[in-house]
Structures are given as structure tokens and as C-alpha cells.
C-alpha positions as CSV (number, residue, x, y, z in Angstrom):
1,X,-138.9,-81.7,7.8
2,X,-139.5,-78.0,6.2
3,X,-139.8,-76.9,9.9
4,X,-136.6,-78.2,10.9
5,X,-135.3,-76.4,8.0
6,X,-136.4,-73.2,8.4
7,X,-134.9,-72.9,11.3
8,X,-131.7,-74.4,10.3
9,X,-132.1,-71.4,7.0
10,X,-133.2,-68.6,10.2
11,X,-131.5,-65.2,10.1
12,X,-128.2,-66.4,11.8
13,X,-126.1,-63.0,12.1
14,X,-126.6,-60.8,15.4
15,X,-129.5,-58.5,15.2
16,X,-128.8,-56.2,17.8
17,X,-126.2,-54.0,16.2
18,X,-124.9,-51.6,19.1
19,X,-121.9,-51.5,21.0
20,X,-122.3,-53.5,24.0
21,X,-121.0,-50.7,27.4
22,X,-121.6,-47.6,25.2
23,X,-122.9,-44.7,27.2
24,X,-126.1,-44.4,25.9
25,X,-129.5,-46.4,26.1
26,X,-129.8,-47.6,22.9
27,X,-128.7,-51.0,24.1
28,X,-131.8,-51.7,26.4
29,X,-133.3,-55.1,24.9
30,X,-134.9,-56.1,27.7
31,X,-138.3,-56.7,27.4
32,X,-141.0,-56.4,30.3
33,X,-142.2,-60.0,31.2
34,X,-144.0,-58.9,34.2
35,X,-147.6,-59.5,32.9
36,X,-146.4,-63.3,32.6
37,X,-145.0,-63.3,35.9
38,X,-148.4,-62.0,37.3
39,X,-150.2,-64.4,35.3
40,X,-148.3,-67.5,36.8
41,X,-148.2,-66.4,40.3
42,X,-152.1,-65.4,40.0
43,X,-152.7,-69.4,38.3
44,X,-153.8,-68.8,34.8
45,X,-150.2,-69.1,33.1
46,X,-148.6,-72.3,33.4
47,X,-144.4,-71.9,33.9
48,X,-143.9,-74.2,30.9
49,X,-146.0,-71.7,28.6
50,X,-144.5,-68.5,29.7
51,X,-142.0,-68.0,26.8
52,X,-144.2,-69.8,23.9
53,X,-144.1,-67.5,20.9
54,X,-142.0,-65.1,22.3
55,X,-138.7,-63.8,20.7
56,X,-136.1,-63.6,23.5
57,X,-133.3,-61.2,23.5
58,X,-130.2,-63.4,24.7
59,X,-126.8,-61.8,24.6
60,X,-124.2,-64.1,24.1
61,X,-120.7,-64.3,24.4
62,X,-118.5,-65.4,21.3
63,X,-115.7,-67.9,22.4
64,X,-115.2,-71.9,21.8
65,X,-119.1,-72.3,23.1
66,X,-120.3,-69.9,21.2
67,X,-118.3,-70.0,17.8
68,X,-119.0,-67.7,15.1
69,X,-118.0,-68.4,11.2
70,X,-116.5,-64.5,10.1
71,X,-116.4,-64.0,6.1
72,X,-113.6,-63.2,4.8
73,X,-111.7,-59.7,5.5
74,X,-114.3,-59.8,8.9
75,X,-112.5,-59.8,12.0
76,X,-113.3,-61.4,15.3
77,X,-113.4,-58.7,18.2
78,X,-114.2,-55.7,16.3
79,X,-117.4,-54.4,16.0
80,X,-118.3,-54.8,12.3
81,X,-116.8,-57.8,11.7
82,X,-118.4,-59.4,14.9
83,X,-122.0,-58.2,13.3
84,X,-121.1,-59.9,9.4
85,X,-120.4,-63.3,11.4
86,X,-122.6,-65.8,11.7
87,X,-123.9,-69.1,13.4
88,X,-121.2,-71.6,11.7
89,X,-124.2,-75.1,10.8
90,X,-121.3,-77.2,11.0
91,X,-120.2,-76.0,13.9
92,X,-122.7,-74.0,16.1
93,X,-120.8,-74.5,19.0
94,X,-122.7,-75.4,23.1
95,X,-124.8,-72.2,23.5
96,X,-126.2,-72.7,20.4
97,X,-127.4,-75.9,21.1
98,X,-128.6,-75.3,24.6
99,X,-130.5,-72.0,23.3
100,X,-132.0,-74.2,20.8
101,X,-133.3,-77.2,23.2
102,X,-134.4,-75.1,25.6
103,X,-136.4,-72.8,23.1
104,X,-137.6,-76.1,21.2
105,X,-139.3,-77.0,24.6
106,X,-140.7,-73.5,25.9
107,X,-141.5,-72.4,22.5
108,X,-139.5,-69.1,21.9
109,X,-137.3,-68.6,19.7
110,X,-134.0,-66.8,19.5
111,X,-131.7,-66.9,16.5
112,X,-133.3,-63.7,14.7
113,X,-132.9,-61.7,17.7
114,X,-129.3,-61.8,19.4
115,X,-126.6,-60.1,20.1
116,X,-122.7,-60.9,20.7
117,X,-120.1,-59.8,22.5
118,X,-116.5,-60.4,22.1
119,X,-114.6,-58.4,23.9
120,X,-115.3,-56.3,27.3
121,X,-113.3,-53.2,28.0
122,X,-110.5,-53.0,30.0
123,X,-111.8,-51.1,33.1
124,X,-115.1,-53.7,32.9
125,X,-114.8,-56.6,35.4
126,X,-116.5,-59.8,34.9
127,X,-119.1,-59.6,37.0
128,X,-119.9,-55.6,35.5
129,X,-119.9,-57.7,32.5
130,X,-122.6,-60.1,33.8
131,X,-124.5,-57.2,35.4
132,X,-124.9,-55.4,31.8
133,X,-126.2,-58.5,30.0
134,X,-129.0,-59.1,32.5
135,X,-129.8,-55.2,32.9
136,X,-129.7,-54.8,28.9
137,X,-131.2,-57.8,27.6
138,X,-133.7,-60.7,28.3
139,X,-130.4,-63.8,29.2
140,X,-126.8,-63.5,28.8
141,X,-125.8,-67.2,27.3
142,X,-122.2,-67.9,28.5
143,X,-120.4,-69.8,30.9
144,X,-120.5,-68.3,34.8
145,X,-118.7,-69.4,37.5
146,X,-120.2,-68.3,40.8
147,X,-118.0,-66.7,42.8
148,X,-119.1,-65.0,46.4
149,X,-120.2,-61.6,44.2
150,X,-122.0,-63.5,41.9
């Protein structure tokens, strides 16, 4: 039961605190997994052991699956307020429960290293959107739907 609880009690707020399309590169959370890929395709790393007691680096996308409980005089959609928010335990919303299944079973965790988004700017498409999460960090959580570019 104290297990359960710590990570009920884990750091819920977004740790990654920059501004996701800025110009720069100090949003590159990616990490380089390609030592595990080698070690699976060479046969000493099983798949289902590749992520154990890792921290991934999931981006995720704040709307009705992803719902975030802001304090008060914290606003949804800009920056600051977005990085006081936190995972709302009463309601924490799909993604959270999906990120936490699936890290339950691979053995990674995730909740002291993410980072939202709530808006995307203007002259960003969808799938520009997409393409930034998955060039910047380790999994964009969110709902997709494929379309011929995607």
C-alpha cells in the first residue's frame, strides 16, 4: 500500500518548464534509446524490459483527456499558469491512466518528468505539432487521428 501511495503523492506538476516551438534547443528531451534497441535486436534485452527503470519524457497535451487542476489566479493556456497546474487525483483524466498502466507494466515511470502543452501557435499545423513532440521528447500522449500525412 505505501507504494501505491507514493506514487499517488509523486511530483504531479510538469517538469519541463520551456516553451514548447520556441526557437532555440532548450526543449530537446529526448533521450537516446538506441543502446536498448541494439540490445534487443542483438537478443540480450527482452522488448518487455526495455523501459524498466527508466524515466520517460512524454509530452502531453492538456484537454478533457488530459485535465489539469490550475490554483487559483493560474490560467489554462498561458505559460505559467500551465506550469503551477497539476495532475487533478480526483480526476486525472485518460492519458493519465494509460501512461500509468502502461508504465506499471514496462516499469518506467513518468509523472516527475513531463511536460504540457495547451496551446499550439497559429502558423503550427497539427501534424507540425505532432512532428515537434516526437523530435523533442521521448512520446507525445494525446489523441491522433491518422490522416494520409500522418
Amino acid at each position: 500500500m505505501a507504494s501505491l501511495l507514493g506514487v499517488v503523492n509523486a511530483q504531479q506538476r510538469p517538469f519541463f518548464t520551456d516553451v514548447p516551438f520556441a526557437n532555440d534547443t532548450s526543449g530537446q528531451h529526448r533521450q537516446d534509446f538506441c543502446d536498448k534497441n541494439r540490445a534487443y535486436a542483438n537478443g540480450t534485452l527482452e522488448l518487455r524490459n526495455a523501459l524498466k527503470g527508466m524515466a520517460l519524457h512524454p509530452l502531453i497535451y492538456v484537454d478533457q483527456y488530459f485535465p489539469l487542476l490550475y490554483p487559483k489566479g493560474a490560467e489554462w493556456g498561458v505559460h505559467e499558469g500551465d506550469l503551477q497546474a497539476r495532475i487533478d487525483p480526483d480526476n486525472p483524466g485518460l492519458m493519465t491512466t494509460i501512461l500509468d498502466i502502461l508504465a506499471d507494466r514496462a516499469g518506467f515511470t513518468w509523472r516527475d518528468t513531463y511536460a504540457v502543452v495547451t496551446n499550439i501557435p497559429d502558423d503550427k499545423t497539427w501534424e507540425e505539432q505532432l512532428m515537434y513532440g516526437v523530435e523533442h521528447y521521448d512520446a507525445y500522449a494525446s489523441f491522433w487521428t491518422v490522416t494520409v500525412d500522418r
